[in-house]
C-alpha positions as CSV (number, residue, x, y, z in Angstrom):
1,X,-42.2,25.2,-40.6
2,X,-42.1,23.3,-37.1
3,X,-39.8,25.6,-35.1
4,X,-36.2,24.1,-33.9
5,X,-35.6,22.8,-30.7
6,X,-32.2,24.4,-29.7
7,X,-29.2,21.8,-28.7
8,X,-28.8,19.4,-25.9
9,X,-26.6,21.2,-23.3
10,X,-22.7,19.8,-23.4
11,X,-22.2,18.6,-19.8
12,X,-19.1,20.5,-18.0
13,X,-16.3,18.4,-18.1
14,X,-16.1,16.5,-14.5
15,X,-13.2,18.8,-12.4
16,X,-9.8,16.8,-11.8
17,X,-11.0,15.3,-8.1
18,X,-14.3,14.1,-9.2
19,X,-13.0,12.3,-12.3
20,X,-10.4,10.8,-10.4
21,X,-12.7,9.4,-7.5
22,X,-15.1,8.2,-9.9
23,X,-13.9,4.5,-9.7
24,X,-14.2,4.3,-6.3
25,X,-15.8,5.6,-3.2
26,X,-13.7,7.3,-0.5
27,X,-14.1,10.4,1.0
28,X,-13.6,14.0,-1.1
29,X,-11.6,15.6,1.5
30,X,-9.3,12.2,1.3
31,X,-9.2,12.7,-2.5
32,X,-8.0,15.9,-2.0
33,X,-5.4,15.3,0.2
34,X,-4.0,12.5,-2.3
35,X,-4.1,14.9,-5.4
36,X,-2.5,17.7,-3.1
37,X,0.2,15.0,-2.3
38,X,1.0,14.3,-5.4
39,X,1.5,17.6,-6.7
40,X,4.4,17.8,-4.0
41,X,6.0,15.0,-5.1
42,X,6.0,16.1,-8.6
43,X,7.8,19.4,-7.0
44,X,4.3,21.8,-8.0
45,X,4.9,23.1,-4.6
46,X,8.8,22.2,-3.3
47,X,10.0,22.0,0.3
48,X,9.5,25.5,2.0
49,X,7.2,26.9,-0.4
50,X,4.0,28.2,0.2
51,X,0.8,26.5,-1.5
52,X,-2.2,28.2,-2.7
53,X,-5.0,29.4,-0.4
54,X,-8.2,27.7,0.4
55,X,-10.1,29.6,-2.3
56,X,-7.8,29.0,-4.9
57,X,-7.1,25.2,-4.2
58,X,-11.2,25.0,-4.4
59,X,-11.5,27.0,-7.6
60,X,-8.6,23.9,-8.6
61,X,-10.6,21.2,-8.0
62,X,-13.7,21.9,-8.3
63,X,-14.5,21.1,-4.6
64,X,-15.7,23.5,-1.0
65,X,-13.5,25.2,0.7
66,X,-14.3,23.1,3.8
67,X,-12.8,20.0,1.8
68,X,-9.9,21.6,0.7
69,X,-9.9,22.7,4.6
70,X,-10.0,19.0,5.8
71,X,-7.3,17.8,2.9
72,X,-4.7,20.7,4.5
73,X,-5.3,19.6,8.3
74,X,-5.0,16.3,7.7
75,X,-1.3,16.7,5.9
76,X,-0.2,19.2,8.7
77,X,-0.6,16.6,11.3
78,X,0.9,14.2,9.3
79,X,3.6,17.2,9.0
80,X,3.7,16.7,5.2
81,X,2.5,20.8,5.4
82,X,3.1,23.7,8.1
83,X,0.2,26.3,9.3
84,X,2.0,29.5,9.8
85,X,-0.1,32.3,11.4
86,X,-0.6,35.3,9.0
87,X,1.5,33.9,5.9
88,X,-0.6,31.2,4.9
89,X,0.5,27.0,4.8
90,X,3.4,25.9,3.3
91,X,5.2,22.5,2.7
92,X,6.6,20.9,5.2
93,X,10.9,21.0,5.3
94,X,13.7,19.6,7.8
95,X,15.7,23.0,6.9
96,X,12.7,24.6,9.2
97,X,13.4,24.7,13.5
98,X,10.7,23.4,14.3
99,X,10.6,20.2,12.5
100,X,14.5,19.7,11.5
101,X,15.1,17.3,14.1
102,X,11.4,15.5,14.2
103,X,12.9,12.2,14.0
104,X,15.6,12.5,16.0
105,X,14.0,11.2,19.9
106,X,17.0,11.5,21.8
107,X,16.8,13.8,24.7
108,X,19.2,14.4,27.7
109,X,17.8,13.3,31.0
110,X,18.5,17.2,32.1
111,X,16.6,18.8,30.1
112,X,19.0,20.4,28.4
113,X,18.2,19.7,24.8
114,X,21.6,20.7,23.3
115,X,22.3,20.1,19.8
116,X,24.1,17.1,19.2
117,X,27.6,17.6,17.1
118,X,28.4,15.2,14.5
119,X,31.2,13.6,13.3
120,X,31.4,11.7,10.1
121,X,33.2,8.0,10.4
122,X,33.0,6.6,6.8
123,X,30.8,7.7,3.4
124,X,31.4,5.1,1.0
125,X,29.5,3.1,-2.1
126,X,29.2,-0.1,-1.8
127,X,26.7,-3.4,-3.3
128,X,23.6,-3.7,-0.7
129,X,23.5,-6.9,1.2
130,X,20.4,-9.0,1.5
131,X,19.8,-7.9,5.0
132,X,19.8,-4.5,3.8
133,X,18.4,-4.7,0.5
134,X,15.2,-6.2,1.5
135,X,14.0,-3.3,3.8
136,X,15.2,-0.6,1.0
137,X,13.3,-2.4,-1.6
138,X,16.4,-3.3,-3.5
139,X,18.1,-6.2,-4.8
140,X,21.0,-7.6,-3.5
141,X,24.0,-6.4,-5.1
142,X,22.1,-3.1,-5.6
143,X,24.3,-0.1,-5.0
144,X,24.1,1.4,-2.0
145,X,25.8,4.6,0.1
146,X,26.9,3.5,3.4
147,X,27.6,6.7,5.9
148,X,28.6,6.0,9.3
149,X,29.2,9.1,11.6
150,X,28.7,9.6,15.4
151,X,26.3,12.1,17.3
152,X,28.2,13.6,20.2
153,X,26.8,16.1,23.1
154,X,29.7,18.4,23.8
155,X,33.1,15.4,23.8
156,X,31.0,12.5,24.7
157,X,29.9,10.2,21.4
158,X,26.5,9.1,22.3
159,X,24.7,7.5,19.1
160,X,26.7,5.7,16.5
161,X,24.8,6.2,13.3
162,X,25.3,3.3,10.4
163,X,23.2,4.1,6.9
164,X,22.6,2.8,4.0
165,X,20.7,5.0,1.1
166,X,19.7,3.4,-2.9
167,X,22.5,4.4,-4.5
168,X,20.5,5.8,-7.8
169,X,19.2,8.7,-6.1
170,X,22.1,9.6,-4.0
171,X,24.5,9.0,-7.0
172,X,26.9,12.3,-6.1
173,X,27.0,12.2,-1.9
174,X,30.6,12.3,-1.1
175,X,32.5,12.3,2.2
176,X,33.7,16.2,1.2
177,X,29.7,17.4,0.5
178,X,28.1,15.6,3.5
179,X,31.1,16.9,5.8
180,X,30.9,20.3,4.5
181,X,27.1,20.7,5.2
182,X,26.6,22.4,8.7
183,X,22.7,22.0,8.9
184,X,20.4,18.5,9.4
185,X,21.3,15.6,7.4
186,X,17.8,14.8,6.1
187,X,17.5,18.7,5.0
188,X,20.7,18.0,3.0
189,X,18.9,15.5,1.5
190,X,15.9,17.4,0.3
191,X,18.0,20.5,-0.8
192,X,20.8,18.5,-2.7
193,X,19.3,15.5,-3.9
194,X,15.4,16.6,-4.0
195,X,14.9,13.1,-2.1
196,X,12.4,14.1,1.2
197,X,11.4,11.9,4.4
198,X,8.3,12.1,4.9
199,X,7.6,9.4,7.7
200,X,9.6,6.8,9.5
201,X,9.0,3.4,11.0
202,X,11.4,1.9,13.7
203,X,11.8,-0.9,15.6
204,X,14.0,-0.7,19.3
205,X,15.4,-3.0,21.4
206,X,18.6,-3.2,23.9
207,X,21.6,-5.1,23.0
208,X,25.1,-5.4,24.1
209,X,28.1,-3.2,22.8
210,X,30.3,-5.3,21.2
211,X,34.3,-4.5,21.0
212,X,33.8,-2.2,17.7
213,X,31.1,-0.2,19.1
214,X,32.3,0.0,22.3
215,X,35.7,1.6,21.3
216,X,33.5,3.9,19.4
217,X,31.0,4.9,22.0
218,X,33.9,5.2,24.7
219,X,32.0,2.7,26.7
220,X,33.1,-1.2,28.4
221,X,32.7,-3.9,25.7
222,X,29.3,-5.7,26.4
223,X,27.6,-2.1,28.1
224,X,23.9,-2.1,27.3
225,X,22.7,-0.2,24.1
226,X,19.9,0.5,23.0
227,X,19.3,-0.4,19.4
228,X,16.8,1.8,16.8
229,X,16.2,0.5,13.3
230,X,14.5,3.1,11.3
231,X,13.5,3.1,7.9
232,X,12.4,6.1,6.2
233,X,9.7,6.9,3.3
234,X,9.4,9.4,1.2
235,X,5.8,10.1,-1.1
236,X,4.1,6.4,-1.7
237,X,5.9,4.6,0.9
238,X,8.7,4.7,-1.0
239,X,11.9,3.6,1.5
240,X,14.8,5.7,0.7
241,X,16.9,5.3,3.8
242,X,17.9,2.5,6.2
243,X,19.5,3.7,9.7
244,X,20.6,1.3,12.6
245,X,21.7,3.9,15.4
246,X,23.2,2.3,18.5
247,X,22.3,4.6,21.7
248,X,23.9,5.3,25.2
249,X,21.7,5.9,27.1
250,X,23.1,7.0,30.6
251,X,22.2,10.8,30.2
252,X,20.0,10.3,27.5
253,X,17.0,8.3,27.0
254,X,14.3,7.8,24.2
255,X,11.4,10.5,24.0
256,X,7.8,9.7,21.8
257,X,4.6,11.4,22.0
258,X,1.6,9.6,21.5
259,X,-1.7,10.3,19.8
């Protein structure tokens, strides 16, 4: 009796990055960081919290250490996650110091670099018009929640702050709960409404106050401003706020680094 030649080996099923990057080429370390994005923004690992080690984010997807190494440095320069000496990496919040106020670039020409105090104007829904639908992704007549407050150092307003946000995912923001919270706006946002900025884009130019603003900003109609659109993202390029801040810019002026 001919002797029976034993079963053809099952292959291993292909680990989560490799059957994902199968359709196309791109770098594993890339892959990586997309899969580790994505498991934020399905709130695996939620604002503050610490994510697993090297090893064990390896061990997860089937890949080196050195990749999953790559993945984690590219997100903490994007400051999508924070290095912390001795505790291990965790994702990235605006409740934290040192990132609370990353998009605010206003500095005082002094040096100083004392917290602006806020004061809130008007929090009210309302339907989005083209001009600010567009940039939100909306439709017009979407529903929208417009906030305007001012920034002030010590007395003096300097920034008048107008925002719109999609009114779906801000459907309980009120005048009483945005007053009431002491801390950054955008870590407001994250803590009460689970929505998080992850990146901004902005556009700047000067204009001239006109009579409204001026009363507001204290300054003669027609004194020069300087204007900052910003848009902000959250996971996918999603836009989830649109802020027109008009800025004085005596004492102050705008700070950037560049890479």
């Amino acid at each position: 009796m001919a002797a029976m030649s034993p079963p053809p080996k099952r292959p291993h099923p292909p680990t989560r990055a490799r059957r994902e990057s199968s359709s196309e080429f791109r770098p594993l370390y890339r892959r990586i960081k997309q899969l580790i994005t994505q498991d934020m923004q399905a709130g695996v690992w939620k604002p503050g919290e610490m994510i697993p080690s090297e090893f064990e984010l390896a061990a997860r997807f089937g890949v080196s250490q050195g990749t999953v190494r790559k993945a984690i440095d590219d997100l903490a320069a994007g400051n999508l996650l924070t290095r912390r000496q001795g505790k291990g990496t965790f994702v990235a919040t605006h409740a934290e110091q040192t990132t609370r106020y990353r998009f605010l670039r206003l500095a005082a020409d002094d040096g100083s670099g004392r917290e602006l105090k806020r004061r809130l104007l008007q929090c009210r829904r309302l339907r989005a018009s083209a001009d600010v639908a567009r940039p939100l992704e909306l439709r017009s007549g979407d529903p929208v929640v417009f906030v305007r407050r001012l920034l002030l150092a010590g007395t003096q307003p300097v920034v008048l702050d107008d925002i719109w946000l999609p009114g779906r995912l801000f459907k309980d923001l009120t005048a009483e709960r945005l007053a009431a919270h002491e801390g950054p706006m955008y870590a407001f946002f994250e803590a009460a409404f689970g929505v998080q900025m992850i990146r901004a884009e902005e556009k700047i130019r000067a204009l001239a106050a006109s009579a409204e603003v001026a009363a507001l900003l204290e300054v003669a109609p027609g004194s020069p401003l300087l204007s900052v659109e910003r848009r902000s993202l959250t996971y996918g390029d999603r836009p989830v706020e649109l802020r027109r801040g008009l800025y004085r810019t005596e004492a102050h002026h705008y700070r950037n680094e560049l890479y």
